[in-house]
Structures are given as structure tokens and as C-alpha cells.
C-alpha positions in Angstrom: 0.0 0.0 0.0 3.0 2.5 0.8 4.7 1.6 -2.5 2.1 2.2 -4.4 1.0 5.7 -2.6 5.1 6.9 -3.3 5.2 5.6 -7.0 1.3 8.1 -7.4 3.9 10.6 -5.7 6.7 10.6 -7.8 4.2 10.3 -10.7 2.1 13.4 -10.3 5.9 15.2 -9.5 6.8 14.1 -13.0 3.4 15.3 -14.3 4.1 19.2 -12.3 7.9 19.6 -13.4 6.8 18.4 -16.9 3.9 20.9 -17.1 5.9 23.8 -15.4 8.8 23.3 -18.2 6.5 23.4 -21.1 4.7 27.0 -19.9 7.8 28.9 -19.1 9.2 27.6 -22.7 5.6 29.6 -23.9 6.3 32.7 -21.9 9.6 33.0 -22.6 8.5 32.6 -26.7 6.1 35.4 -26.2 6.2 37.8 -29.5 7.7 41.3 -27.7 5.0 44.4 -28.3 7.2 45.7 -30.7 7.0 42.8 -33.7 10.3 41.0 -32.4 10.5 37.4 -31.1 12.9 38.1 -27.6 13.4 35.5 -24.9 15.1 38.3 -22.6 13.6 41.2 -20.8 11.2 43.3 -22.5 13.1 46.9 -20.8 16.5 48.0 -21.0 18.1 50.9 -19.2 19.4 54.1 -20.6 22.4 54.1 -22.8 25.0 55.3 -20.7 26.7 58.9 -20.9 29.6 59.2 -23.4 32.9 60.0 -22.4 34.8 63.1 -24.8 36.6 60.8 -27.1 33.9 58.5 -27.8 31.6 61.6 -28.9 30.7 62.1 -32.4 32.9 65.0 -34.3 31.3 68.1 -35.6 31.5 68.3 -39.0 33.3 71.6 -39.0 35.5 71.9 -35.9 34.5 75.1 -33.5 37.8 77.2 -33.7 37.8 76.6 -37.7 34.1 78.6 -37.1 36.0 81.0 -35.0 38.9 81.6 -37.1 36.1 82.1 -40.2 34.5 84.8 -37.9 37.2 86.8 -37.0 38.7 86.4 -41.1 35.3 87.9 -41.9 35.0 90.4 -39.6 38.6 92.0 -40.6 37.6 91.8 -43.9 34.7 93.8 -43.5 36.5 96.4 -41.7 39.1 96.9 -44.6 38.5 99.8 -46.8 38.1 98.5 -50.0 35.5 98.7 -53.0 33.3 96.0 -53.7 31.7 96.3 -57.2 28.1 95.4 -57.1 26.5 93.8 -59.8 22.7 94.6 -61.7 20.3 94.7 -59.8 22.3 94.3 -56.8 24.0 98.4 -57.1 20.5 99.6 -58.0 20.5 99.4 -62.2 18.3 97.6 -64.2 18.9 94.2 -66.0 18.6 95.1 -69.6 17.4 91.7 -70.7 14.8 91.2 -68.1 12.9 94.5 -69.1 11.5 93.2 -72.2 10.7 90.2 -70.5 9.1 92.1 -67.6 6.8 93.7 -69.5 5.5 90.5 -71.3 4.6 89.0 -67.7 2.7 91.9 -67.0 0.8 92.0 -70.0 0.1 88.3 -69.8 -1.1 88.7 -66.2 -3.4 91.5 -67.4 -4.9 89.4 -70.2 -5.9 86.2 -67.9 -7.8 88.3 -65.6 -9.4 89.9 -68.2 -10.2 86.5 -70.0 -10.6 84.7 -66.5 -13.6 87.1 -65.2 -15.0 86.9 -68.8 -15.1 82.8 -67.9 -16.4 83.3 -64.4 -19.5 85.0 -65.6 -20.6 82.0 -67.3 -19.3 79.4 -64.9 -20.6 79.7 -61.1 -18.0 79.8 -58.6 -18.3 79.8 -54.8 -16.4 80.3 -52.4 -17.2 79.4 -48.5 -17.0 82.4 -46.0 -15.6 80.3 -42.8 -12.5 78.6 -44.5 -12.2 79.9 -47.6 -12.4 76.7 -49.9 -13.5 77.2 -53.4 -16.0 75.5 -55.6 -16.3 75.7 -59.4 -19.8 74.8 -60.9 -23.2 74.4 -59.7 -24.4 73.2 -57.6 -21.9 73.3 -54.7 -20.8 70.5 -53.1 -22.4 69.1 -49.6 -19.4 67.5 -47.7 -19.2 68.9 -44.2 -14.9 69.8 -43.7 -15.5 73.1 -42.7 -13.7 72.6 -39.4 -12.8 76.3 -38.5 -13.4 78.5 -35.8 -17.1 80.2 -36.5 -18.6 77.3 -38.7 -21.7 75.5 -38.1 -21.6 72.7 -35.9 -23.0 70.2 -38.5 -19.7 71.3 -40.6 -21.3 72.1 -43.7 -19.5 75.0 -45.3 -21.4 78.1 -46.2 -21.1 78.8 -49.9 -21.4 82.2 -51.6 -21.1 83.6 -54.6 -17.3 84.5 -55.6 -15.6 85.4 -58.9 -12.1 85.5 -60.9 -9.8 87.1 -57.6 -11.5 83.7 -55.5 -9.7 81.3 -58.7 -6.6 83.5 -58.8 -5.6 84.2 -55.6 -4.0 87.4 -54.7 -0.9 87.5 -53.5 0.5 91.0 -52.0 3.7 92.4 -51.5 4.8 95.6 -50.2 5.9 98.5 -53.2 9.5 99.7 -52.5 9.9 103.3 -54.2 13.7 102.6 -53.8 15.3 99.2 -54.1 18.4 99.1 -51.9 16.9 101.3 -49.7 16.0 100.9 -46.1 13.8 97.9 -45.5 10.4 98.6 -44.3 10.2 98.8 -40.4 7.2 97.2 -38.3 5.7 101.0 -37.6 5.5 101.6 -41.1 3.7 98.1 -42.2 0.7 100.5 -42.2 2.0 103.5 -44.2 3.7 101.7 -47.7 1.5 100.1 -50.2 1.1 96.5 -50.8 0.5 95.4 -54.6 0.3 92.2 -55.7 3.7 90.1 -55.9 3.7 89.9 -59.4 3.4 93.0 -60.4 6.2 94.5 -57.5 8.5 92.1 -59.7 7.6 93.5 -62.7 7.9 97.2 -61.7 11.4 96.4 -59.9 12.4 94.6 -63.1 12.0 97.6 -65.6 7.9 97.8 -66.1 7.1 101.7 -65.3 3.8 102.0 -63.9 2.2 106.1 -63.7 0.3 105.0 -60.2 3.2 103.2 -58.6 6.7 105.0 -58.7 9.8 103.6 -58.1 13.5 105.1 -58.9 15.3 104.5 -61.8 19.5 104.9 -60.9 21.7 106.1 -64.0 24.6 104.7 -61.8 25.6 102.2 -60.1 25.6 102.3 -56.0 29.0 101.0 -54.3 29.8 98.9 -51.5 32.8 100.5 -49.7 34.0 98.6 -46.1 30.9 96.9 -45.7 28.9 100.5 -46.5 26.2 100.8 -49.4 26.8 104.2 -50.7 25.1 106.1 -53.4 26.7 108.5 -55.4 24.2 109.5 -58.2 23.7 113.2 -58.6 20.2 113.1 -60.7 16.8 113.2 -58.6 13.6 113.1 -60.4 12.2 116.8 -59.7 9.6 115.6 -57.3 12.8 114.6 -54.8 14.8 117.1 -52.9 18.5 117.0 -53.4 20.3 114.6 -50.8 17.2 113.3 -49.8 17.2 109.6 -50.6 21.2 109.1 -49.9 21.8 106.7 -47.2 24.6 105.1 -45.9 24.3 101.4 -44.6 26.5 100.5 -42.1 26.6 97.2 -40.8 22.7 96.7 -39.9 22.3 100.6 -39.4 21.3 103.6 -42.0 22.0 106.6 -41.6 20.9 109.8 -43.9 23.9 111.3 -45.6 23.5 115.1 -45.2 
């Protein structure tokens, strides 16, 4: 009776090491969260911190930046000329004027042919976000997900026209091209135009209602200064008036 209650025993011991092998092989041949078979710990620590000489090298080292600085900065305190070529000294390029004037004719003759269009063809335009629809009717897909649209979504079309196909693009007009650039106070007192045509006009197109400068000759860069020597001023300028001298960042009127 003993015998056979040890040999159970040792039986069912079998039967529990053999069970307890067979589900830590399964854990241990989990698939890790991130698609790759591991039979190690999921975690790792953090990389440890690199010592100097294992660090990567920058690509330029710090004193060649330093030395390039310092080479620059002597440079621009030299007196020396720097010649300036069109339209960096102010001139006109003489081959782009031609073309200048084609763009602006061409630009003038697709509005004029794309509002002729629109008055046959129904374009709208939604008043929350601003996206454009061309034909009728209007299409019903709610994506007008802006502040101030309905809640269902739907957009709320209304009738537009050519400037809602061609989309304007403004630009601030420059009456003098190396000039000082325009400051934040004055965002509110210079013109804006559209891009295209500020290209034009600063490319040799002469326009009655926008004027801009024409120079005769050339403006010079001396020690890092932009200096303009021209003598001629339209008669609506006073003499001396539109000379400056840019130093380094700063302008200063030459009187």
C-alpha cells in the first residue's frame, strides 16, 4: 500500500515539473509588443553617458568657425571697394525688361479672359474657411472645421468670382530698391500690390500709379557701406534726400 501511494507521488511530481517546463518555454517565446521574437527582458536601461573621445565630431570643428568669424569680420572692416552687380547696385537688368513687360501684359490678359469665364461658370467660395468651388451646384461635404462654422460642418457657400480662382498675393511697393527695408511701424503706411506685379515694376515695367526710382549709376559697396553716389533726382525729390549710408545693420541719412 506504501509503495504504491510513493510511485502516485513521484508520478504526479513528474506530471508538475513536466507541465511547469512546457509554460515557461511559452512565456519565454512570447512575441515582444514591438513585432520582435525576444526571450530576454522586455526593458532596457538608458544608454550610458559618453565619455569626450567616444563623442561624435562636428563636421566643421569650433575654432575653424571661430577663425572664419574673426577672417570675416577683418575683412569687413578693410577699406576697400566692392563692385556690385545689376540689380544688386541699383541698375536695371537690360534683358529682363523686355521680358518684364510680357509677364505683366500676360497677367493682365488672364484676368481679363478669366472674369469673362467666371460670368458664365458659377464659382463659390465658402465664408468660414475659404475653400473654393467651381460649378453648380456646390458641393455638400461637411470639412469646414474652423473656428465660427456650423456645428454640422457644412461649409457656407457664396457667390465668388475670378480674384477667388486667382488668388491674390500682395507684397509691399519699394519706391527705392536698396533702400532701407520697411520697419514694423511703417507696415501700415507703404502700399502693398500684388507680388507679381512688385516684380515686374522692380524689373523695368514703369507703372504712372506706382513709382519707383530709376538709378543712372551704379551704387557701391565701400568697407561693408552701401553708398550712393548718383547726382540726378527726379524733380519731385529734394536734393540729398534719398542718400543713405548702410552700415553694418544701421542707416544713416547722408546730409
Amino acid at each position: 500500500m506504501l509503495t504504491r501511494r510513493v510511485r502516485n507521488l513521484v508520478k504526479f511530481h513528474d506530471i508538475i515539473k513536466r507541465n511547469s517546463t512546457e509554460n515557461f518555454v511559452r512565456i519565454s517565446n512570447l512575441k515582444h509588443p514591438c513585432g520582435m521574437y525576444s526571450t530576454g527582458p522586455i526593458w532596457t536601461g538608458l544608454p550610458r553617458k559618453l565619455k569626450k573621445d567616444e563623442r561624435k565630431p562636428l563636421v566643421t570643428h569650433i575654432n575653424e568657425l571661430k577663425r572664419k568669424a574673426r577672417k570675416e569680420r577683418k575683412q569687413r572692416q578693410m577699406v576697400e571697394e566692392k563692385i556690385l552687380g545689376s540689380p544688386e547696385n541699383g541698375l536695371l537688368v537690360k534683358n529682363l525688361v523686355p521680358i518684364a513687360n510680357e509677364v505683366y501684359a500676360s497677367r493682365r490678359e488672364l484676368f481679363a479672359c478669366v472674369s469673362r469665364v467666371a460670368e458664365s461658370v458659377a464659382i463659390y467660395s465658402c465664408s468660414c474657411c475659404g475653400e473654393i468651388h467651381v460649378g453648380h451646384p456646390p458641393h455638400l461635404i461637411k470639412t469646414c472645421n474652423v473656428a465660427g462654422s456650423q456645428a454640422s460642418k457644412e461649409h457656407s457657400w457664396k457667390k465668388g468670382d475670378a480674384e477667388h480662382v486667382l488668388p491674390l498675393v500682395e507684397s509691399f511697393h519699394l519706391y527705392d530698391r536698396i533702400g532701407r527695408a520697411v520697419s514694423h511701424k511703417e507696415r501700415l503706411e507703404v502700399d502693398r500690390i500684388p507680388a507679381i506685379v512688385e516684380l515686374c515694376i522692380q524689373a523695368g515695367v514703369d507703372i504712372p500709379e506706382y513709382l519707383t526710382r530709376r538709378r543712372n549709376f551704379p551704387a557701391y559697396n565701400l568697407a561693408g557701406k552701401i553708398i550712393d553716389f548718383e547726382k540726378q533726382f527726379p524733380n519731385e525729390d529734394e536734393s540729398g534726400k534719398d542718400i543713405y549710408v548702410w552700415i553694418l545693420g544701421e542707416e544713416k541719412e547722408v546730409k
